[in-house]
C-alpha positions as a Markdown table, in Angstrom:
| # | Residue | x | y | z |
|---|---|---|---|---|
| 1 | Unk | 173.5 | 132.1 | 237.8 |
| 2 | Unk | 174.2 | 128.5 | 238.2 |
| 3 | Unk | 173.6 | 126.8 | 241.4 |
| 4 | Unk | 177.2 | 126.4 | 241.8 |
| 5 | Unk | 177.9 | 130.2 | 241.0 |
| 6 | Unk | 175.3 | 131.0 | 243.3 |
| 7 | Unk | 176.9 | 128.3 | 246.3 |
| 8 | Unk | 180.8 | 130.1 | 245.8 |
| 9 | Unk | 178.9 | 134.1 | 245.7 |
| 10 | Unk | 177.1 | 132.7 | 249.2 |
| 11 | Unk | 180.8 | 131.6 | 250.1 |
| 12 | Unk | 181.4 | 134.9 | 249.5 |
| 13 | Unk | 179.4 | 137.1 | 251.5 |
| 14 | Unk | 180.9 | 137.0 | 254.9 |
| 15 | Unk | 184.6 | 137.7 | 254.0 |
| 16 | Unk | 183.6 | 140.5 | 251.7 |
| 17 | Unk | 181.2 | 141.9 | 254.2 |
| 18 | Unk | 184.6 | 141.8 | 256.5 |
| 19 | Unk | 186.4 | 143.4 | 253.7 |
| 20 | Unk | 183.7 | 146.1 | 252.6 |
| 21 | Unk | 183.9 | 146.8 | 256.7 |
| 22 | Unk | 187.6 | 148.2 | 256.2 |
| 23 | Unk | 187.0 | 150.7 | 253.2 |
| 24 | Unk | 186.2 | 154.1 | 255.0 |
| 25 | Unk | 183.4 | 155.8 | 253.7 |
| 26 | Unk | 181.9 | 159.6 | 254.2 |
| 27 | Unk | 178.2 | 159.3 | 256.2 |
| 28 | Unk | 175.6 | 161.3 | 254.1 |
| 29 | Unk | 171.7 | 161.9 | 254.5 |
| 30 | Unk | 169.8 | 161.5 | 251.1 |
| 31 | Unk | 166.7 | 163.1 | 251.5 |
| 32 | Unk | 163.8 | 163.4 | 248.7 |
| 33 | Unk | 159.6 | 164.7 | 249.4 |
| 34 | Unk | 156.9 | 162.6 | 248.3 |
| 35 | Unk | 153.8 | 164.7 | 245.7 |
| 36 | Unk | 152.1 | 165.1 | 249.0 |
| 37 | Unk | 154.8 | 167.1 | 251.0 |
| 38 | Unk | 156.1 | 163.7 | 252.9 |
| 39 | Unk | 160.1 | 164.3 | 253.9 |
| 40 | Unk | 162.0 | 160.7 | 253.3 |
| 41 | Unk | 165.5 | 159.9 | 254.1 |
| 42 | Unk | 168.5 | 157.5 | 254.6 |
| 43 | Unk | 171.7 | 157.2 | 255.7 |
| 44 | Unk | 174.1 | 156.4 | 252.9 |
| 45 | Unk | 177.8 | 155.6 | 252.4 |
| 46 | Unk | 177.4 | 154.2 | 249.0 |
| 47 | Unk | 178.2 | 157.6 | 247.2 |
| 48 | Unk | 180.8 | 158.5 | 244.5 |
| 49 | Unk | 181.0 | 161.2 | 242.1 |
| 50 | Unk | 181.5 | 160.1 | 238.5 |
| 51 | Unk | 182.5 | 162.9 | 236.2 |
| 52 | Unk | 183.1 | 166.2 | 237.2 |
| 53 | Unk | 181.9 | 167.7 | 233.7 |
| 54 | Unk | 179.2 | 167.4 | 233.9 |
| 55 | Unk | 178.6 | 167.3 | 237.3 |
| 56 | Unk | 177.9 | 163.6 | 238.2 |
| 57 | Unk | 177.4 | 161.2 | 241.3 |
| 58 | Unk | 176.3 | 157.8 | 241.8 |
| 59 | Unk | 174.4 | 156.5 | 244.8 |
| 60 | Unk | 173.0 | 152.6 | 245.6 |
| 61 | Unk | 170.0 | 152.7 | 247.3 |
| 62 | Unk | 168.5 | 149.2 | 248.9 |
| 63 | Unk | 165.1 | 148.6 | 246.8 |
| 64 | Unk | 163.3 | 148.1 | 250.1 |
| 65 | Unk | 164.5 | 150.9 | 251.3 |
| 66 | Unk | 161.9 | 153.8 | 252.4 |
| 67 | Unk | 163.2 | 155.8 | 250.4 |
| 68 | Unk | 163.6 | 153.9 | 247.6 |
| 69 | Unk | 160.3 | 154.7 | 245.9 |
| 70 | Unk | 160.0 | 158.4 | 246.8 |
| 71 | Unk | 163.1 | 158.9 | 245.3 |
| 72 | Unk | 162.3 | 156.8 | 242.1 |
| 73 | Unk | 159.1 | 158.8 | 241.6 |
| 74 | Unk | 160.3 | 162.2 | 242.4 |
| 75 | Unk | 163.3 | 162.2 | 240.6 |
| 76 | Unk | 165.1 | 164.3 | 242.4 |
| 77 | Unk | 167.1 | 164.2 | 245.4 |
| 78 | Unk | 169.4 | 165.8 | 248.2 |
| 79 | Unk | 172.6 | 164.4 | 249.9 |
| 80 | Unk | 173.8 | 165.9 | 252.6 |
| 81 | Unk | 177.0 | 164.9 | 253.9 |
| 82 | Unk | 177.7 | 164.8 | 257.5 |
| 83 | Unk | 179.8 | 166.2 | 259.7 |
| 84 | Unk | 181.4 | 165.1 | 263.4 |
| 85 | Unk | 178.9 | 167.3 | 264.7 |
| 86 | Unk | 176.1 | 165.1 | 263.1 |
| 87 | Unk | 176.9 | 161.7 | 264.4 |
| 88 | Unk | 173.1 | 161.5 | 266.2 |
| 89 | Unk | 171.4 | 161.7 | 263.0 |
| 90 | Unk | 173.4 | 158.5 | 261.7 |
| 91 | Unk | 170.8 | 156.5 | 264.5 |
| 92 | Unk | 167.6 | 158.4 | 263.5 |
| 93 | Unk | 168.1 | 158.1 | 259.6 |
| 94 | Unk | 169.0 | 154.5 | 259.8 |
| 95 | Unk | 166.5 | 152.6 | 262.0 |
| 96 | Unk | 165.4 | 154.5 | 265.3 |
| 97 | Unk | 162.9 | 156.6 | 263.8 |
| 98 | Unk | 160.7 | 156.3 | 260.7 |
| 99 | Unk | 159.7 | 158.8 | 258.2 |
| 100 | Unk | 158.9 | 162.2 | 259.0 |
| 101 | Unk | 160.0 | 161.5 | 262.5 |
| 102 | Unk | 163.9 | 161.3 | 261.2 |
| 103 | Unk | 163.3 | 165.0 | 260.4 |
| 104 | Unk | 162.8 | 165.9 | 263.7 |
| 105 | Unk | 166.3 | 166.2 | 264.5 |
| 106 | Unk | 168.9 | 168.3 | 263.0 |
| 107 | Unk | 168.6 | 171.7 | 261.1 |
| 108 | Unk | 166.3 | 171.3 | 258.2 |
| 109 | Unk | 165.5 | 173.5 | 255.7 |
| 110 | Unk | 163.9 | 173.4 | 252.0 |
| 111 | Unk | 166.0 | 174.4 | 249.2 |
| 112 | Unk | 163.6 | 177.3 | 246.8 |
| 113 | Unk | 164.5 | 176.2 | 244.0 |
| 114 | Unk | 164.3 | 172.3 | 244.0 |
| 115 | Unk | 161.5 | 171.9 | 247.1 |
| 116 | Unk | 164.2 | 169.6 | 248.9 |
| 117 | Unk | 164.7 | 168.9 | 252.5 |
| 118 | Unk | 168.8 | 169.3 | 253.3 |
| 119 | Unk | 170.7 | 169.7 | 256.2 |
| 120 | Unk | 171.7 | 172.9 | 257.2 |
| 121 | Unk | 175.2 | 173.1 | 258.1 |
| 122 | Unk | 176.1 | 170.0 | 257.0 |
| 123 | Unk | 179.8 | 169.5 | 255.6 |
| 124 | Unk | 178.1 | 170.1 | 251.8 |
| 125 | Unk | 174.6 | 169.2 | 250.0 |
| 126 | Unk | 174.1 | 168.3 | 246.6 |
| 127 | Unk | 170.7 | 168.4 | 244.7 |
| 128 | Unk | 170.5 | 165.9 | 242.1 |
| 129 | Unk | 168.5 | 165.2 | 239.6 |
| 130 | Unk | 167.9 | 161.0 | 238.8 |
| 131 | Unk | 169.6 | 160.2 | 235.4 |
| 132 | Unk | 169.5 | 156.5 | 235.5 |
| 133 | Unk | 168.7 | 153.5 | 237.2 |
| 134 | Unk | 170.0 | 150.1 | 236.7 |
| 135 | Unk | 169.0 | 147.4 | 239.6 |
| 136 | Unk | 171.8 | 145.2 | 240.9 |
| 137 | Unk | 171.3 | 142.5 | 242.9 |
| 138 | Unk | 169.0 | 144.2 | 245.8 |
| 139 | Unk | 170.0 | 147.7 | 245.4 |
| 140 | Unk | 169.3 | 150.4 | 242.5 |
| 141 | Unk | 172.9 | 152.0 | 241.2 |
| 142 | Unk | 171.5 | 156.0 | 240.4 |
| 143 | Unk | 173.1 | 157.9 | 238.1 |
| 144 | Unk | 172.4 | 161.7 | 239.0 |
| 145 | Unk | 173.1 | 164.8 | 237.4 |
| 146 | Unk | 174.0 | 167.5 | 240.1 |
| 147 | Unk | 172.2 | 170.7 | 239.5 |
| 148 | Unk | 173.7 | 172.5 | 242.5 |
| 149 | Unk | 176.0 | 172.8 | 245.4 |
| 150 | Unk | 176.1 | 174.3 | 248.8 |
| 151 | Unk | 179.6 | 174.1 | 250.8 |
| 152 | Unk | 180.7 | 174.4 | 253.9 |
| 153 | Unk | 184.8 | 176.4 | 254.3 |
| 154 | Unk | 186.1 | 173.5 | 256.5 |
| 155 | Unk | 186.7 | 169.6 | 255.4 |
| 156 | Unk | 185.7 | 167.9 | 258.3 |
| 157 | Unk | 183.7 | 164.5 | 256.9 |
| 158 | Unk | 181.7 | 162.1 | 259.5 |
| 159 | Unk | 183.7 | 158.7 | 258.4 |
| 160 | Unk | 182.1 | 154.9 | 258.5 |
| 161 | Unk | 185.0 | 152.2 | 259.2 |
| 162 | Unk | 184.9 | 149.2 | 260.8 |
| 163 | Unk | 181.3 | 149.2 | 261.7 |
| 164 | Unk | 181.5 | 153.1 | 263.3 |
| 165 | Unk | 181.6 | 155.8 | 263.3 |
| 166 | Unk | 184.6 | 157.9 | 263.2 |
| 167 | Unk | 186.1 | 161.9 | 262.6 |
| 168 | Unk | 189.4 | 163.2 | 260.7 |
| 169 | Unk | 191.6 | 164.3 | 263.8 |
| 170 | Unk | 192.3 | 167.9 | 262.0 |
| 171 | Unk | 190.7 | 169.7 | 259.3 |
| 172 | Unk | 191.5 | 169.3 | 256.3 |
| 173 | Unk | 192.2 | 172.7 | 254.2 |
C-alpha cells in the first residue's frame, strides 16, 4: 500500500470497528489438540458457512492467536457454537484463562472419530477439516471442509452485538 492508502485505511479503523460492533454474530468455541494431547481453544464470531455441497465453513483466526498454530499444524478442528447457557465460557476462552485451563469449565468431551475436544451440549459442533489458508492483514481466512455434525433440537444461539453478549428472546423452531 501507499502511505496515503495506508493514512485513509488508519482513518478507517475506528468507524468500522463502530460499525463491525452492530453486525450480530453467533459466539462459538473452536477447539483443536496439539501431537502431544494439549486442548487449545478461542472464542470466535468470525464464522460463516460457504457452500452447503459440499459441506463448507470459513473461520478468521488472529495469527497471534493461541490457537493459531495448533490449528495450522493439526489440520483439523472443532466449533462449537454456544448457547445462553454458555455465556461463562465466552470469559475463559477469550482472556481469563490460558490453555488447558479454558477446558476446565464446561462439558467436554473427545469426539472417537476425529480425537477433538467439543462441547457437549452446545447449540451444534462441527468437525472440520483445514482446506485452505490465505493470510489477510493479521488474521488467517480458513477454508474447511466439514466432515461431521452434531445438533442440538432447539435454535437458541449465544449472540455478540454491540460489544455483549446477548440471547434470542424465544426459540427458534
Amino acid at each position: 500500500m501507499t502511505d496515503m492508502t495506508d493514512t485513509l485505511a488508519s482513518a478507517l479503523v475506528p468507524d468500522f470497528r463502530k460499525a463491525m460492533r452492530r453486525l450480530a454474530a453467533t459466539v462459538t468455541l473452536i477447539t483443536t489438540v496439539d501431537p502431544t494431547g494439549r486442548r487449545h481453544g478461542m472464542v470466535a464470531t468470525a464464522v460463516n458457512s460457504v457452500t452447503m455441497d459440499p459441506p463448507t465453513l470459513l473461520i478468521c483466526v488472529n495469527r497471534t492467536a493461541s490457537l493459531h498454530a495448533p490449528l495450522i499444524e493439526r489440520g483439523r478442528f472443532c466449533i462449537s457454537v454456544l448457547m445462553p447457557a454458555h455465556h461463562e465460557l465466552v470469559g475463559h476462552f477469550s482472556g481469563q484463562k490460558a490453555g488447558e485451563d479454558r477446558f476446565a469449565f464446561g462439558d467436554w468431551r473427545v469426539d472417537d472419530t476425529s480425537g477433538l475436544p467439543y462441547l457437549h451440549g452446545a447449540q451444534c459442533n462441527l468437525f472440520c477439516r483445514l482446506a485452505s489458508v490465505t493470510a489477510v492483514g493479521t488474521h488467517s481466512v480458513i477454508i474447511a471442509a466439514v466432515e461431521a455434525v452434531q445438533v442440538q433440537d432447539d435454535v437458541m444461539p449465544l449472540i455478540y452485538a454491540n460489544g455483549g453478549l446477548h440471547a434470542i428472546g424465544d426459540t427458534v423452531s
